[in-house]
N, C-alpha and C positions, 0 to 999 in steps of 0.2 A: 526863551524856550530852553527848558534842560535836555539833552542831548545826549548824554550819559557820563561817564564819569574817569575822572583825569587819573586818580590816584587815592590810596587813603593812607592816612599820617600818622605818622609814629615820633612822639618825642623820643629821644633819646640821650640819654649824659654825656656821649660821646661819640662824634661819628664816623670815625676810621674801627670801631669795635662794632657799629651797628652796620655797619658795610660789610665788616667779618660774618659777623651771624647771619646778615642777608645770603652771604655767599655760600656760608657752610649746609646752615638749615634747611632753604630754600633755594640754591641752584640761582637768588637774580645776580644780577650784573650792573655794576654804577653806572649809569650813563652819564650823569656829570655831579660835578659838587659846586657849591660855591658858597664864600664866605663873607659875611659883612654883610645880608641884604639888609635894607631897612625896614621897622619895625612902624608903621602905619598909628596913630593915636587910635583909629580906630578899633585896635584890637587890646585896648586896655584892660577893659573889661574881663577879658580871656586870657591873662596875661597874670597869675601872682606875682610872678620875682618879675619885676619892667628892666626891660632891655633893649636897648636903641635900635638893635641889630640881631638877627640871628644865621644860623648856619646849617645850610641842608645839603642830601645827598638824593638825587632822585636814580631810584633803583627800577631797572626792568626785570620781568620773571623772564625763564627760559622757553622760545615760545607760542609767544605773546598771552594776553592775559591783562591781568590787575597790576597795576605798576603799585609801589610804597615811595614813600618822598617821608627819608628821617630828616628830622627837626633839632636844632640842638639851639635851646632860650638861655640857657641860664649855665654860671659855670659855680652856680650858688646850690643849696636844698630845690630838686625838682618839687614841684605842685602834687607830689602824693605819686599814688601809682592810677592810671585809669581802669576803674572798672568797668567803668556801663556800656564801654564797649569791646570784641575782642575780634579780629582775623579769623575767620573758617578756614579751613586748611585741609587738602585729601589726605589723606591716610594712607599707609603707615608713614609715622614722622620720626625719628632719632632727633634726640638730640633736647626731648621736652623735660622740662622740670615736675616734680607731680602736681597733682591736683590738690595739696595742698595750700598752694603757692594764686589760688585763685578762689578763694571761698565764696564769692559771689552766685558764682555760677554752680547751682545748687544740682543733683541728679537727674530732678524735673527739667529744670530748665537745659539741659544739656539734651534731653532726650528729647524735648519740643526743637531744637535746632538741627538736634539730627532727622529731624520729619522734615523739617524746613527744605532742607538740601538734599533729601531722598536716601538718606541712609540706615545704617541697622543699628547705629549707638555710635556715644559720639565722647572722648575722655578731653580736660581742660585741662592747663598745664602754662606755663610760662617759657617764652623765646628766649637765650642768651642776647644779651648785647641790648638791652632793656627793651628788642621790639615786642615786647610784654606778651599778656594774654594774648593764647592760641587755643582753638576750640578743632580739636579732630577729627573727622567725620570717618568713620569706619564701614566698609562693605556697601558703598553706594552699587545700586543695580543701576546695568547698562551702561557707567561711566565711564570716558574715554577720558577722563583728568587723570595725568601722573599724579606720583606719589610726591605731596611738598606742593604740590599747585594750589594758591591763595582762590578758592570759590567763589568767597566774599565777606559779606560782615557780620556778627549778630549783637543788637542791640537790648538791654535793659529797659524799658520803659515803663513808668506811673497810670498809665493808662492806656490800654490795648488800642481801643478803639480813638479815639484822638489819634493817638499815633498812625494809626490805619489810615486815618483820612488825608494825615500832613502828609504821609509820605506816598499816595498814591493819587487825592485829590492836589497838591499842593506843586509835589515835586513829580509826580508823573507815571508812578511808578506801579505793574500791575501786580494783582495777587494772583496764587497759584489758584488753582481749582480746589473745592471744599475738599474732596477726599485725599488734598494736598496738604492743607494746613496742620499743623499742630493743633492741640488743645492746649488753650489759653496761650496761644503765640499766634504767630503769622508769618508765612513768606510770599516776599513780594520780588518784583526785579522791574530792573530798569530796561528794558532794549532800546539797542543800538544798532544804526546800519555798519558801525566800525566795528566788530569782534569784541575788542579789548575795553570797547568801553562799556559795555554792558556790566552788569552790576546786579549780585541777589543778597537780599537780605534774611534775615530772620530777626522777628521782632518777640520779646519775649514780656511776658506780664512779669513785674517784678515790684511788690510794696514797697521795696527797703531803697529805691530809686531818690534820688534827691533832684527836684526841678531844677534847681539852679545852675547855670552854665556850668561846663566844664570849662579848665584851662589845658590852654594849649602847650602850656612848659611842664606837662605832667609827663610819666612815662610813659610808656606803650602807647596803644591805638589811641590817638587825639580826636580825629575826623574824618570826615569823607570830602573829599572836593568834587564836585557838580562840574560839568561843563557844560556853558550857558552862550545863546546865541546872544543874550543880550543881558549883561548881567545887572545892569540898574532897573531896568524894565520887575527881572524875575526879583528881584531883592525887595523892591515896594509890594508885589505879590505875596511874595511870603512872608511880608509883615502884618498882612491884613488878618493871617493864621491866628486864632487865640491860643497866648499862652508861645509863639514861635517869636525869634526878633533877628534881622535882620540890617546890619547897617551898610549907610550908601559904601559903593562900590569904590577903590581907589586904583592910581596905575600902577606900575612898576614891570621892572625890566628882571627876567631871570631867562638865563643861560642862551643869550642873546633872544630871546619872544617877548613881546610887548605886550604887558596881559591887565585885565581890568579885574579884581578881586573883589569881591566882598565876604565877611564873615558873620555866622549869625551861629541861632542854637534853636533847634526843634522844641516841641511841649514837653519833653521830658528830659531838656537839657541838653540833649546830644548837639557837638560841635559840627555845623556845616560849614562849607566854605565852597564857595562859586568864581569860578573861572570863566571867563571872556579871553579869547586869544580872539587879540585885534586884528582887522581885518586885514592882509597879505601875511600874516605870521600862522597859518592853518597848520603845522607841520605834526605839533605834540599829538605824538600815540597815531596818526592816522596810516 
């Protein structure tokens, strides 16, 4: 069972500069680093430049909220920049690059994510310190989010409806009410009885979307991580998804929790990844 959600990833070139920009842009805070984890064969697939090993820093917001966990694969050419997906962000933000620096994410599509999130317009722009595309949501009514506070995510997808189902039939997660939605998007959320782990989406129609996996040694926003009461159980489920794939789950040790993993990608390619904290290690985010 998904439960909500640990953190979402960000590669980055470097991670004492992507710790900077977390700090500056966004107000989080490192809660730990560590170096040398190892790199699972299962994740070759999502992996251009293969790396035995890689190197992360997991960041808290000020707060509580959406944690980030930067990723550093490669110390070669990253995997491109990631498009299909980007960080929601409240408004107002310093410190963003323009909206040239994001072409993907077209006026349509910014103005479906600003419905998504309940706000009045919404500008795209690029993070220093490669935590890439950031989508800003402007003049949200009723909000009580500071300015710099991570929302959540908004994804690019091939097919609206597919997508609709994996991520609310598959992974769990509800939609707003109709006079909530965007035209030709969607937003959906994950609840949680933890705060922090809860999780909103905005799902946006995009033709120019490529099915095929993302890699995870790309820039910016990589994935979402899932927290799972059972992660081989939820991983044979979400394989059953057409068009979604999911492989079995492996262990590993980070910053002393003993966690069981698996990685897959959604029908329109987006990178998931599912989190098991083994049973007396309950501590992350609770």
């Amino acid at each position: 069972m998904i439960v909500g959600c640990d953190h979402l990833g960000i590669g980055v070139s470097d991670i004492e500069s992507g710790i900077d920009a977390g700090s500056i842009s966004l107000g989080f805070t490192r809660e730990f680093r560590e170096e040398g984890l190892p790199n699972h064969p299962s994740k070759k697939r999502y992996i251009a430049t293969w790396r035995d090993d890689h190197d992360i820093a997991f960041l808290r917001p000020p707060g509580g909220g959406l944690s980030l966990e930067l990723v550093h694969h490669s110390d070669g050419v990253a995997a491109g920049t990631a498009d299909r997906t980007a960080l929601v962000i409240n408004g107002p933000l310093a410190g963003l690059a323009p909206q040239t620096a994001t072409p993907s994410w077209s006026d349509d599509s910014l103005r479906q994510v600003s419905k998504a999130f309940g706000g009045h317009g919404a500008v795209a722009g690029s993070l220093p310190g490669d935590i890439g595309t950031a989508i800003v949501i402007e003049s949200r009514d009723g909000s009580t989010a500071v300015a710099g506070e991570v929302l959540g995510a908004a994804i690019r997808v091939s097919d609206l409806q597919r997508s609709v189902a994996y991520w609310s039939d598959a992974l769990g997660f509800r939609e707003a009410g109709d006079r909530d939605q965007p035209i030709g998007g969607a937003s959906l959320t994950l609840s949680s009885p933890v705060p922090s782990w809860a999780l909103r989406i905005a799902l946006v129609q995009s033709a120019e979307v490529d099915r095929s996996p993302g890699f995870l040694d790309a820039l910016g926003m990589t994935n979402i991580c899932l927290l799972s009461t059972d992660a081989e159980a939820d991983a044979r489920r979400l394989n059953e998804f057409p068009g979604a794939s999911m492989e079995p789950p492996f262990q590993i040790q980070v910053s002393e929790r003993r966690l069981r993993v698996a990685v897959g990608h959604g029908p329109s390619g987006e990178n998931i990844e599912l989190i098991e904290i083994e049973r007396g290690d309950r501590s992350r985010n609770a």
